[in-house]
mmCIF file of the N, C-alpha and C atoms, coordinates in Angstrom:
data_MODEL
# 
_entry.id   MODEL 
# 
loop_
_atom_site.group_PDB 
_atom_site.id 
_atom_site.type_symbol 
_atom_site.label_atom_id 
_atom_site.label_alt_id 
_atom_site.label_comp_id 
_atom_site.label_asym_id 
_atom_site.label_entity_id 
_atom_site.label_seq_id 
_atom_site.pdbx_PDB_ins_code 
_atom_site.Cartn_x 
_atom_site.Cartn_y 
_atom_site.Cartn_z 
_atom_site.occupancy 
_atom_site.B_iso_or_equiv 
_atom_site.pdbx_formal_charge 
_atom_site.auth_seq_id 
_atom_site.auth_comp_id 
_atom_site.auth_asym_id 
_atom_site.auth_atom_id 
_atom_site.pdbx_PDB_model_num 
ATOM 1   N N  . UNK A 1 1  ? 79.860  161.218 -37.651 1.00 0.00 ? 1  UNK A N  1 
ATOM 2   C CA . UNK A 1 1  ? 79.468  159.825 -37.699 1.00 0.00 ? 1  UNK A CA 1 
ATOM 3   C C  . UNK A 1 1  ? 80.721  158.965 -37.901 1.00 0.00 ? 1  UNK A C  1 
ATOM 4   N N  . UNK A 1 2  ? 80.790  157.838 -37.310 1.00 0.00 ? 2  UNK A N  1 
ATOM 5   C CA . UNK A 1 2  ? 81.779  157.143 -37.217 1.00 0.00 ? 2  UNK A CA 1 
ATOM 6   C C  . UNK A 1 2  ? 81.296  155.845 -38.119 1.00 0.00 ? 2  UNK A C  1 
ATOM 7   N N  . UNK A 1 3  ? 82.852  154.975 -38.997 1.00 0.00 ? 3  UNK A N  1 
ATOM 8   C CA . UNK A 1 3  ? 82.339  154.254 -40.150 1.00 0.00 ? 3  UNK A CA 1 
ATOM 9   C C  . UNK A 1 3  ? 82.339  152.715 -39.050 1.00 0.00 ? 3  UNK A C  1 
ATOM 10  N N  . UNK A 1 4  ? 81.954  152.245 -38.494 1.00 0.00 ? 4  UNK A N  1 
ATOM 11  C CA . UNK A 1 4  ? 81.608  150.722 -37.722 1.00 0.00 ? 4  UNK A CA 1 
ATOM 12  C C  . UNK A 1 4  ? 81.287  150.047 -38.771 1.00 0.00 ? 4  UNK A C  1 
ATOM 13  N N  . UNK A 1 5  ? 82.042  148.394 -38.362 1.00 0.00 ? 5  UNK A N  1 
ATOM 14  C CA . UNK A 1 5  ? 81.972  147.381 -39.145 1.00 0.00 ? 5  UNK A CA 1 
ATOM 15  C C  . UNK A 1 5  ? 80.645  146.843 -38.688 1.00 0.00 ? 5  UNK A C  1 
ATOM 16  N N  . UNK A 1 6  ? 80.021  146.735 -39.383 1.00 0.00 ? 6  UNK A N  1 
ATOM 17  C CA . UNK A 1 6  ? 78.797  145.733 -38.532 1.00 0.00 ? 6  UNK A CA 1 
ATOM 18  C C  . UNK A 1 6  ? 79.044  144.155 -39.935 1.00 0.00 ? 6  UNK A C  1 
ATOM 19  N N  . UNK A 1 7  ? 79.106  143.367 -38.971 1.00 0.00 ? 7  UNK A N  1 
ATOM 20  C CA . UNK A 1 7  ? 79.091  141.607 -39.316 1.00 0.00 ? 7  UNK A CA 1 
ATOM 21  C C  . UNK A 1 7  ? 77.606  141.330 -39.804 1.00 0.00 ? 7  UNK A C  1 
ATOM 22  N N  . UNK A 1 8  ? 77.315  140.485 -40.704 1.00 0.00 ? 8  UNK A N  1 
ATOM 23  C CA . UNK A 1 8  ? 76.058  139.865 -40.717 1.00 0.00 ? 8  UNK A CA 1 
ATOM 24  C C  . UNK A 1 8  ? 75.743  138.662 -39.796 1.00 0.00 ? 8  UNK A C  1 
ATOM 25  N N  . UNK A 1 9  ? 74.918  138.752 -39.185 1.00 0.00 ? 9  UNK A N  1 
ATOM 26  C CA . UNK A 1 9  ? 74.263  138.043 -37.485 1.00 0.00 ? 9  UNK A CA 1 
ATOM 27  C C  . UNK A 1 9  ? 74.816  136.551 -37.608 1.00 0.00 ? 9  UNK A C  1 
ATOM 28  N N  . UNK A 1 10 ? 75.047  135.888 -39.061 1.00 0.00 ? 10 UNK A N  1 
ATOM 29  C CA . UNK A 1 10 ? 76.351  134.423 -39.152 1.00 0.00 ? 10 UNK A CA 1 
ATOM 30  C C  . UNK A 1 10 ? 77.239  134.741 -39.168 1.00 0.00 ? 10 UNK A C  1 
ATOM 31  N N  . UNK A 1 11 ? 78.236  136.016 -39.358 1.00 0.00 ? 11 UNK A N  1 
ATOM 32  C CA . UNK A 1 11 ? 79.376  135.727 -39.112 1.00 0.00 ? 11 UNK A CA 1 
ATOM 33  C C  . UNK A 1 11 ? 79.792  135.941 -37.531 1.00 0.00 ? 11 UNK A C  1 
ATOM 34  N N  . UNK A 1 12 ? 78.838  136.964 -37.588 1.00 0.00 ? 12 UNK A N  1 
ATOM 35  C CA . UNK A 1 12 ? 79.059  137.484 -35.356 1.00 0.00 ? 12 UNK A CA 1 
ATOM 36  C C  . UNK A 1 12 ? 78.537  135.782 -34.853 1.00 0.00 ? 12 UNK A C  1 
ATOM 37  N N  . UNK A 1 13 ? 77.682  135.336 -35.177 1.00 0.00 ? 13 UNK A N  1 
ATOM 38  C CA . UNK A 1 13 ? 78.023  134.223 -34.669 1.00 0.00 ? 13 UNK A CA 1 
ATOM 39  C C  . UNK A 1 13 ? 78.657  133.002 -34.538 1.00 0.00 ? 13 UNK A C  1 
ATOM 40  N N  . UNK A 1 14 ? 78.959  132.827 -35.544 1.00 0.00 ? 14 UNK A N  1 
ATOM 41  C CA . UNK A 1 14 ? 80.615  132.181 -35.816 1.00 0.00 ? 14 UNK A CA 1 
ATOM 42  C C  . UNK A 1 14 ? 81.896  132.730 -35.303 1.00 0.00 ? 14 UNK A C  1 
ATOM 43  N N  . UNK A 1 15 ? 81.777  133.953 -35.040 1.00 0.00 ? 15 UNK A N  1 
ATOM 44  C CA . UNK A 1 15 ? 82.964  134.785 -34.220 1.00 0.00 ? 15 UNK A CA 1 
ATOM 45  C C  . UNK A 1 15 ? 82.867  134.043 -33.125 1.00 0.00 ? 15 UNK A C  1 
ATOM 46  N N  . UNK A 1 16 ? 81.618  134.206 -32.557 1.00 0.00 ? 16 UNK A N  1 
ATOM 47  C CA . UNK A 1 16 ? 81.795  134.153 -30.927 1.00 0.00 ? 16 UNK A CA 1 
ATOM 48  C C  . UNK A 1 16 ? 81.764  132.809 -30.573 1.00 0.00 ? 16 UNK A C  1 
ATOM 49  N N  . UNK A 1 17 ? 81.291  131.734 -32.016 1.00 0.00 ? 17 UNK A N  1 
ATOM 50  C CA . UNK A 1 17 ? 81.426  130.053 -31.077 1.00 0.00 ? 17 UNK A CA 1 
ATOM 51  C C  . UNK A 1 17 ? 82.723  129.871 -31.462 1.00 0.00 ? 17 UNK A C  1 
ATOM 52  N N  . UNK A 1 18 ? 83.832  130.583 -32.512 1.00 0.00 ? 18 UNK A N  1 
ATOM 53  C CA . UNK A 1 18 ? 85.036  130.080 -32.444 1.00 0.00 ? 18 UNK A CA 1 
ATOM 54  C C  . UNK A 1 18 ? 85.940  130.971 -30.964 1.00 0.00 ? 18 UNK A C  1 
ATOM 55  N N  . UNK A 1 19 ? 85.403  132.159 -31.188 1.00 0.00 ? 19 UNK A N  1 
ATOM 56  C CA . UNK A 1 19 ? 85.982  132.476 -29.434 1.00 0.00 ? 19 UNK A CA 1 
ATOM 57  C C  . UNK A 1 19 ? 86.064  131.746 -28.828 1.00 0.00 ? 19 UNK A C  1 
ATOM 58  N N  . UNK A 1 20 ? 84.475  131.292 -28.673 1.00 0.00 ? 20 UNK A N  1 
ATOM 59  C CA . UNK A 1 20 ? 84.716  130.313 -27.290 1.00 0.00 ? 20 UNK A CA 1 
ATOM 60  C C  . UNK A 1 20 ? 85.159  128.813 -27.218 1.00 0.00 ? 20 UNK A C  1 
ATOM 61  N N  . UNK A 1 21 ? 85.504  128.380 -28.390 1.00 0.00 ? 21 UNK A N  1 
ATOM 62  C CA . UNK A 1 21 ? 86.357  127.191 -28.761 1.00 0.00 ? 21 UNK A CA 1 
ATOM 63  C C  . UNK A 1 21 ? 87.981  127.794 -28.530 1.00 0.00 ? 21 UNK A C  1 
ATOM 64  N N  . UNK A 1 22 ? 88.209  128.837 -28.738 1.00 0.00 ? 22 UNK A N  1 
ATOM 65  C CA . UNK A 1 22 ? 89.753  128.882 -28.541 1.00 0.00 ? 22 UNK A CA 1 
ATOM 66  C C  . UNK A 1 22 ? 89.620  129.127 -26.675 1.00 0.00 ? 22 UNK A C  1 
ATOM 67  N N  . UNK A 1 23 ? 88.901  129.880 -26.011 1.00 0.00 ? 23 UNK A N  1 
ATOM 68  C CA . UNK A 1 23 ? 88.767  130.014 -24.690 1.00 0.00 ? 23 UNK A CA 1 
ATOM 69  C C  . UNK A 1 23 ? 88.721  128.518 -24.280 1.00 0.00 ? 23 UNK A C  1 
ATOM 70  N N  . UNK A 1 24 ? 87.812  127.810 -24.709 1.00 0.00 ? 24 UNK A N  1 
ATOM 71  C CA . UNK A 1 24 ? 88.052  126.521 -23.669 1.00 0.00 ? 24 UNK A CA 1 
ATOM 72  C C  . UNK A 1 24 ? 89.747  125.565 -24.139 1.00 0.00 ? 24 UNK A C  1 
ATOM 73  N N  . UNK A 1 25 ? 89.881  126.336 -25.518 1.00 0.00 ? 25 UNK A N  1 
ATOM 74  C CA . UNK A 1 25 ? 91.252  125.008 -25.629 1.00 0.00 ? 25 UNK A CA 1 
ATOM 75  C C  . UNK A 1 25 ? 92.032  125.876 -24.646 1.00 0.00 ? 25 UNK A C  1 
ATOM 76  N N  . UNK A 1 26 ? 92.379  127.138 -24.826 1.00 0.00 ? 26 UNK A N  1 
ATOM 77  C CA . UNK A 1 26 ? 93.372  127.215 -23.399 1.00 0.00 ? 26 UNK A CA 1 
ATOM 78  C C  . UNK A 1 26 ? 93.780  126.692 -22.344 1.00 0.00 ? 26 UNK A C  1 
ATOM 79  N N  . UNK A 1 27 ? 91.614  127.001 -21.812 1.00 0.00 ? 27 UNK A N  1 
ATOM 80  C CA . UNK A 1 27 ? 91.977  125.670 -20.605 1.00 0.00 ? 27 UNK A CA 1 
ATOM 81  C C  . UNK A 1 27 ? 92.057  124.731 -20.480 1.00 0.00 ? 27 UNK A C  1 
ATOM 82  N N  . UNK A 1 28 ? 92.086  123.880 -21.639 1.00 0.00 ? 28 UNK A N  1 
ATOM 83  C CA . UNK A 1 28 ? 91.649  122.326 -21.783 1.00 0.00 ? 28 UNK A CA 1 
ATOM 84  C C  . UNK A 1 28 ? 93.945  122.797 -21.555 1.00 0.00 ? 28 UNK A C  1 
ATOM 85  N N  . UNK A 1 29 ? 94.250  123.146 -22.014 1.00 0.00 ? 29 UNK A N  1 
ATOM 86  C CA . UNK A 1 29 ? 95.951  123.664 -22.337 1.00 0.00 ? 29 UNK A CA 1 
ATOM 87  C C  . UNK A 1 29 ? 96.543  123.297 -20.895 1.00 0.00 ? 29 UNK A C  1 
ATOM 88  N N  . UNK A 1 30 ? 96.073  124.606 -20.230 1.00 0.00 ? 30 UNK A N  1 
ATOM 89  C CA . UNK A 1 30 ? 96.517  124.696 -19.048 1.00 0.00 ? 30 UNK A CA 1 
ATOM 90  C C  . UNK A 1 30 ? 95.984  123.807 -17.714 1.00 0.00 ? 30 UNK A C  1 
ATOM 91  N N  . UNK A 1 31 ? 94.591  122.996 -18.250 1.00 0.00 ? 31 UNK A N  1 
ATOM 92  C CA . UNK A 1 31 ? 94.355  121.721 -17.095 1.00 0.00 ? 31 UNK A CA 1 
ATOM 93  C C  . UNK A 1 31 ? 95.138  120.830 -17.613 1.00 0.00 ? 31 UNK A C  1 
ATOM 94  N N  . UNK A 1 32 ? 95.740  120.719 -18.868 1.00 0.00 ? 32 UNK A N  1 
ATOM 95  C CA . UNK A 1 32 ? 96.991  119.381 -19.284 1.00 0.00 ? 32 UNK A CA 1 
ATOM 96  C C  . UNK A 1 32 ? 98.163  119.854 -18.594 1.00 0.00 ? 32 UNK A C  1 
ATOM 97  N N  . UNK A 1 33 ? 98.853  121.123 -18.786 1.00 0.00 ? 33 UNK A N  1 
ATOM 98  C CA . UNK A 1 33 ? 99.718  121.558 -18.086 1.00 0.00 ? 33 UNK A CA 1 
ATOM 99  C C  . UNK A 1 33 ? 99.679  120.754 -16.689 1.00 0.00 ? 33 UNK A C  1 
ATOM 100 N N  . UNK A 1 34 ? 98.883  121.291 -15.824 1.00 0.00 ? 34 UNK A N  1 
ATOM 101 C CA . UNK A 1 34 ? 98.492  121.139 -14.315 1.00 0.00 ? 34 UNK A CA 1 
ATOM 102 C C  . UNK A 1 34 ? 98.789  119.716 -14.373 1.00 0.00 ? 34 UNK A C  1 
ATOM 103 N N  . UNK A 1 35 ? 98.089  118.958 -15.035 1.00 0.00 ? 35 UNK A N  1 
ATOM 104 C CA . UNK A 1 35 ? 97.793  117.718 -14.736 1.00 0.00 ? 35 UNK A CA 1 
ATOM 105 C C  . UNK A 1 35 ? 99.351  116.756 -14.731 1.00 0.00 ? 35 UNK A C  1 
ATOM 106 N N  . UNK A 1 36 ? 100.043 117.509 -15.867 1.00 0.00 ? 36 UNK A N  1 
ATOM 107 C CA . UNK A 1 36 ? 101.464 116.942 -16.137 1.00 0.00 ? 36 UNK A CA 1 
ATOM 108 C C  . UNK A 1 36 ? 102.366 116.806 -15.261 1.00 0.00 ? 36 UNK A C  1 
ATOM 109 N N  . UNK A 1 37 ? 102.194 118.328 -14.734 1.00 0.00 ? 37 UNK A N  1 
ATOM 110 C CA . UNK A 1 37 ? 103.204 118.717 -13.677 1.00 0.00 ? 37 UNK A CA 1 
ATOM 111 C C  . UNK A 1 37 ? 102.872 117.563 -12.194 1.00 0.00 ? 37 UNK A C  1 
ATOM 112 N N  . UNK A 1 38 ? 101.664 117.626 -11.969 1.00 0.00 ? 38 UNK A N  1 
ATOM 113 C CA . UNK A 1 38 ? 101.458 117.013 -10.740 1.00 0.00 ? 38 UNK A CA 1 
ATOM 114 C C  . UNK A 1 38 ? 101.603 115.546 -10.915 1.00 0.00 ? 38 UNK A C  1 
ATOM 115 N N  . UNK A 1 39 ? 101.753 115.069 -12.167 1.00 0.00 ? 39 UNK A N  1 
ATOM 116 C CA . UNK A 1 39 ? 102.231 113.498 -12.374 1.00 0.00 ? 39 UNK A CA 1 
ATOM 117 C C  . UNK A 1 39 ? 103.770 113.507 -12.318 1.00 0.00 ? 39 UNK A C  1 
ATOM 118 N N  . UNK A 1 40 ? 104.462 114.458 -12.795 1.00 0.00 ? 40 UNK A N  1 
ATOM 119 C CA . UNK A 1 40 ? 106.127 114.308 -12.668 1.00 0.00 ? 40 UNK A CA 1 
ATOM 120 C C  . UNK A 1 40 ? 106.178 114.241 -11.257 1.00 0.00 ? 40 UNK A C  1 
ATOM 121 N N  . UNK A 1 41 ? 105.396 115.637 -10.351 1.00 0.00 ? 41 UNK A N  1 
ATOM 122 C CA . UNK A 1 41 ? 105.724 115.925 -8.873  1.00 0.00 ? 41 UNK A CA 1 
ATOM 123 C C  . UNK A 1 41 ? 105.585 114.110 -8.224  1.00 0.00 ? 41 UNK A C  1 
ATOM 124 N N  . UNK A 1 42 ? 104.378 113.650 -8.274  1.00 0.00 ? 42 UNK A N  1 
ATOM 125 C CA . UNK A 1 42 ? 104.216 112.302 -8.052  1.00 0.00 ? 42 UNK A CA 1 
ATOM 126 C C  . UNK A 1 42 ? 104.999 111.265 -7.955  1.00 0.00 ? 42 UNK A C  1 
ATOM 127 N N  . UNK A 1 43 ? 105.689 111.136 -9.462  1.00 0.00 ? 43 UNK A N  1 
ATOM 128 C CA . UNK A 1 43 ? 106.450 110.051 -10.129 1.00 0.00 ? 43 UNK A CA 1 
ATOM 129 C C  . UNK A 1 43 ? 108.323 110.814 -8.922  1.00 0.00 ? 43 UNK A C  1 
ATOM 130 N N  . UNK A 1 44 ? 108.213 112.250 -9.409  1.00 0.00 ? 44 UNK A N  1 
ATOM 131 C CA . UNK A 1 44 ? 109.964 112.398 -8.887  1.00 0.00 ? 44 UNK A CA 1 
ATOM 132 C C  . UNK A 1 44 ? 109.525 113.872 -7.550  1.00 0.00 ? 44 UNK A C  1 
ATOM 133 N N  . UNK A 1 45 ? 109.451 112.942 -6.316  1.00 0.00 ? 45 UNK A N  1 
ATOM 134 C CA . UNK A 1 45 ? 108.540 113.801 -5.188  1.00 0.00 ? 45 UNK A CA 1 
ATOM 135 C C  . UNK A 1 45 ? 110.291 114.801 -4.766  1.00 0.00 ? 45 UNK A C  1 
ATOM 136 N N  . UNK A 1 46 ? 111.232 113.917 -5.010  1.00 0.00 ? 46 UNK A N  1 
ATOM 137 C CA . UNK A 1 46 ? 112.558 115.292 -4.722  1.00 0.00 ? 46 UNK A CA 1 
ATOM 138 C C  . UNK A 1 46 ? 112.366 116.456 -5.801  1.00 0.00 ? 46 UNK A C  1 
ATOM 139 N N  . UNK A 1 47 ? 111.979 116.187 -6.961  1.00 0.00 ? 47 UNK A N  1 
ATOM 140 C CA . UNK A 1 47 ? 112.354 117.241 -7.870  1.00 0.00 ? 47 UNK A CA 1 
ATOM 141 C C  . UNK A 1 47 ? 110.992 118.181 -8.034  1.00 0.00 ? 47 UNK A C  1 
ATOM 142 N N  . UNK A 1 48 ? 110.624 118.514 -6.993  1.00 0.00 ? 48 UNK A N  1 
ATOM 143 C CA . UNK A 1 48 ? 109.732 120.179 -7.109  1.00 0.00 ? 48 UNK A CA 1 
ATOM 144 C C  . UNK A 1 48 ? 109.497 120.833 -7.389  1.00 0.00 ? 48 UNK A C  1 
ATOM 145 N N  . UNK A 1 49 ? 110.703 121.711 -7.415  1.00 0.00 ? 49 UNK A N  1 
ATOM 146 C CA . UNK A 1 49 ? 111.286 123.084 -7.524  1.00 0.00 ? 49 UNK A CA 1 
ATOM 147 C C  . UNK A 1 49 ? 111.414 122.913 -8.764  1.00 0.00 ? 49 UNK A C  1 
ATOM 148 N N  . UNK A 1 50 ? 112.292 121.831 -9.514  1.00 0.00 ? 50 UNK A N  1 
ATOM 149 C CA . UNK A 1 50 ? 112.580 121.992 -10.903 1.00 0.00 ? 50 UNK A CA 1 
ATOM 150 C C  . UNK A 1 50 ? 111.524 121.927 -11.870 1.00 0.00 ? 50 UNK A C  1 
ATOM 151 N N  . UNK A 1 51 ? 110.589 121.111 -11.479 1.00 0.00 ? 51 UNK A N  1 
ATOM 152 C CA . UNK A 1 51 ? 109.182 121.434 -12.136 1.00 0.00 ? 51 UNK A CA 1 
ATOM 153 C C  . UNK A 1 51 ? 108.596 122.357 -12.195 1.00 0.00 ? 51 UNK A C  1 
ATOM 154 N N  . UNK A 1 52 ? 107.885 123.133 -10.890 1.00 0.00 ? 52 UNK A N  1 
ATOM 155 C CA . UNK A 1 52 ? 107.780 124.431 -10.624 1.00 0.00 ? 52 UNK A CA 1 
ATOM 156 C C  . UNK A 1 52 ? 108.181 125.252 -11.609 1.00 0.00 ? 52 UNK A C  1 
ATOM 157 N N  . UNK A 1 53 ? 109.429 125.161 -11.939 1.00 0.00 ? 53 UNK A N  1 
ATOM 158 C CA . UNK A 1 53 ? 110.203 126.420 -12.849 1.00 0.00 ? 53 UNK A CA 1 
ATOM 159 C C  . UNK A 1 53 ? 109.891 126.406 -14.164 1.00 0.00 ? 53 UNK A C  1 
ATOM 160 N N  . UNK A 1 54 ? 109.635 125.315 -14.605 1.00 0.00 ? 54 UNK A N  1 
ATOM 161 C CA . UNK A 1 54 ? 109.190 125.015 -15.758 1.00 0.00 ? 54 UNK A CA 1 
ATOM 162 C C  . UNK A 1 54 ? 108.064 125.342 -16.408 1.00 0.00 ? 54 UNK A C  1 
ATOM 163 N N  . UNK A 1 55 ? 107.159 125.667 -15.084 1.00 0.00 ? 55 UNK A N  1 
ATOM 164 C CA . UNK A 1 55 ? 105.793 126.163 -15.444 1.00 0.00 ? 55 UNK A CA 1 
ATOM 165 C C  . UNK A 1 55 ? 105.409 127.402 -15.464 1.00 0.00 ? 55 UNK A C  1 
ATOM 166 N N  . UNK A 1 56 ? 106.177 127.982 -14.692 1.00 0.00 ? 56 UNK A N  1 
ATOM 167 C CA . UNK A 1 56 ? 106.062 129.250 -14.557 1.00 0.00 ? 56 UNK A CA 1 
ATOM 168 C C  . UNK A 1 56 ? 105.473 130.734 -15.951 1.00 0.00 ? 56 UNK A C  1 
ATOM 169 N N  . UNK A 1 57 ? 106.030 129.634 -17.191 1.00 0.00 ? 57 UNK A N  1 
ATOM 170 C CA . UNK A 1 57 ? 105.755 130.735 -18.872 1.00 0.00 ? 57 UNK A CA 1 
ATOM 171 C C  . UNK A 1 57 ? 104.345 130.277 -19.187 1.00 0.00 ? 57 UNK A C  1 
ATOM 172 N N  . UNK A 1 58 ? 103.429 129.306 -18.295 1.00 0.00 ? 58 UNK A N  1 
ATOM 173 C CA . UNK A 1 58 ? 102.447 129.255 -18.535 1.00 0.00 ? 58 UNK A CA 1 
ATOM 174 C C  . UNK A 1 58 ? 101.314 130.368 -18.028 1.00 0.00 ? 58 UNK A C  1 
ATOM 175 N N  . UNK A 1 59 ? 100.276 130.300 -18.865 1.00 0.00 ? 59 UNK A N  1 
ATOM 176 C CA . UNK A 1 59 ? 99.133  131.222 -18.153 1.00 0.00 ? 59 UNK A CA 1 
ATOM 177 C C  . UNK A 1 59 ? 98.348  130.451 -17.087 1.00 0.00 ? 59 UNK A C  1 
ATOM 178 N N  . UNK A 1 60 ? 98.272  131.083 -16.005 1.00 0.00 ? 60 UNK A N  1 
ATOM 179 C CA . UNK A 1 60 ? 98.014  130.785 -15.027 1.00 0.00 ? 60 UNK A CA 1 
ATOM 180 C C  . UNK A 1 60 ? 96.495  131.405 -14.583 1.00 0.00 ? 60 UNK A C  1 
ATOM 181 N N  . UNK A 1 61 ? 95.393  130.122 -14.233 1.00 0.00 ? 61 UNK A N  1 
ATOM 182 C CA . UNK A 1 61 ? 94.224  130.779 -13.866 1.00 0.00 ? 61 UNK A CA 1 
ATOM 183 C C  . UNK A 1 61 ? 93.958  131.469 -12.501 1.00 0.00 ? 61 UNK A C  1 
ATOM 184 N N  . UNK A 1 62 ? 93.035  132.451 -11.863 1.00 0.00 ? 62 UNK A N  1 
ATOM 185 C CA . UNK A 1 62 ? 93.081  132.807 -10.436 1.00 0.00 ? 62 UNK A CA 1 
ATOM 186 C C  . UNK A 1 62 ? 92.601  131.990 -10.036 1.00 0.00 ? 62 UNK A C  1 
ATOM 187 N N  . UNK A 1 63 ? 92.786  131.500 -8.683  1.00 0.00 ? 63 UNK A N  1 
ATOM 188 C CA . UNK A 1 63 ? 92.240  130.851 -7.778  1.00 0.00 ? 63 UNK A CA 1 
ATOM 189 C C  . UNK A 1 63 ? 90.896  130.261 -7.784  1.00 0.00 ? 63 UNK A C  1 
ATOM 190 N N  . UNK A 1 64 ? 89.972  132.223 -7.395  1.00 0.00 ? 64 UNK A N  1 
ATOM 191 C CA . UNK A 1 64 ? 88.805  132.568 -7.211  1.00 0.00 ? 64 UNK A CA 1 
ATOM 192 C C  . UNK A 1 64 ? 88.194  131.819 -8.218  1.00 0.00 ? 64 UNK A C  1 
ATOM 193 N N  . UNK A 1 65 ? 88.827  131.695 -9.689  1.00 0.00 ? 65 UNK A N  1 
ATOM 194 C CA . UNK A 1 65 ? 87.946  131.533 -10.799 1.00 0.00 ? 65 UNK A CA 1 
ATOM 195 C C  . UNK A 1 65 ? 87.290  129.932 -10.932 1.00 0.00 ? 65 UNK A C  1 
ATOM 196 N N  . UNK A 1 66 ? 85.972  130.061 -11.487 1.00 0.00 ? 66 UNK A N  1 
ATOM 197 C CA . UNK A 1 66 ? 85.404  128.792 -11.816 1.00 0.00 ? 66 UNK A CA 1 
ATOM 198 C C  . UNK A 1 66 ? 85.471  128.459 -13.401 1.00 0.00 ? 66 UNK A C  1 
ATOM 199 N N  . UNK A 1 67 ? 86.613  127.507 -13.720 1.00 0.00 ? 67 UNK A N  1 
ATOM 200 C CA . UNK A 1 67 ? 87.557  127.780 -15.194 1.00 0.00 ? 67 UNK A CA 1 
ATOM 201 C C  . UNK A 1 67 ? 86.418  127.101 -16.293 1.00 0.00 ? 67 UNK A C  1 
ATOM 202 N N  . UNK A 1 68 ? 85.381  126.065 -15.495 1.00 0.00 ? 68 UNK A N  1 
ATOM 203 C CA . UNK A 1 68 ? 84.376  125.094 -16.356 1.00 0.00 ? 68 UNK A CA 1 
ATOM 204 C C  . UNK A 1 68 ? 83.397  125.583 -16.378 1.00 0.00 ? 68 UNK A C  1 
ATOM 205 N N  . UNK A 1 69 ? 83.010  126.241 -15.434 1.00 0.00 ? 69 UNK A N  1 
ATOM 206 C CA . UNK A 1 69 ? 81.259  126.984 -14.917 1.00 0.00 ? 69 UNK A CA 1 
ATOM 207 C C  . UNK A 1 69 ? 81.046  128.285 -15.719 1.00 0.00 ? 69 UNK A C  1 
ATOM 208 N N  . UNK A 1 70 ? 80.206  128.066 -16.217 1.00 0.00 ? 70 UNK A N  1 
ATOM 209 C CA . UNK A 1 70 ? 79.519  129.482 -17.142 1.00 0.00 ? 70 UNK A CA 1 
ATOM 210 C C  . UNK A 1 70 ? 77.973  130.430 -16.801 1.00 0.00 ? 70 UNK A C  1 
# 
């Protein structure tokens, strides 16, 4: 027999609505990211590349994914 933590049914659920409060700040993170970058690209349309590079240490969502839809 193996010793498993079992949570009482408020704290598992407090686990999982602060999960999913840190899951959406990510993306709330990385749609500010996005949003930043494409206002510099805007504001300085020569400097691209140098933006680009800048973003790169961010987490990046797939494509495919629907980042708001549950």
């Amino acid at each position: 027999m193996t010793n498993r933590v079992s949570y009482a049914p408020q704290d598992f659920q407090k686990m999982c609505k602060q999960a999913e409060r840190d899951h959406e700040s990510k993306k709330l993170v990385v749609l500010m990211a996005r949003v930043k970058r494409q206002i510099a690209e805007r504001e300085n349309p020569g400097r691209i590349g140098e933006t680009s590079s800048t973003d790169s240490g961010l987490m990046r969502l797939p494509s495919r994914s629907a980042p708001f839809e549950r």
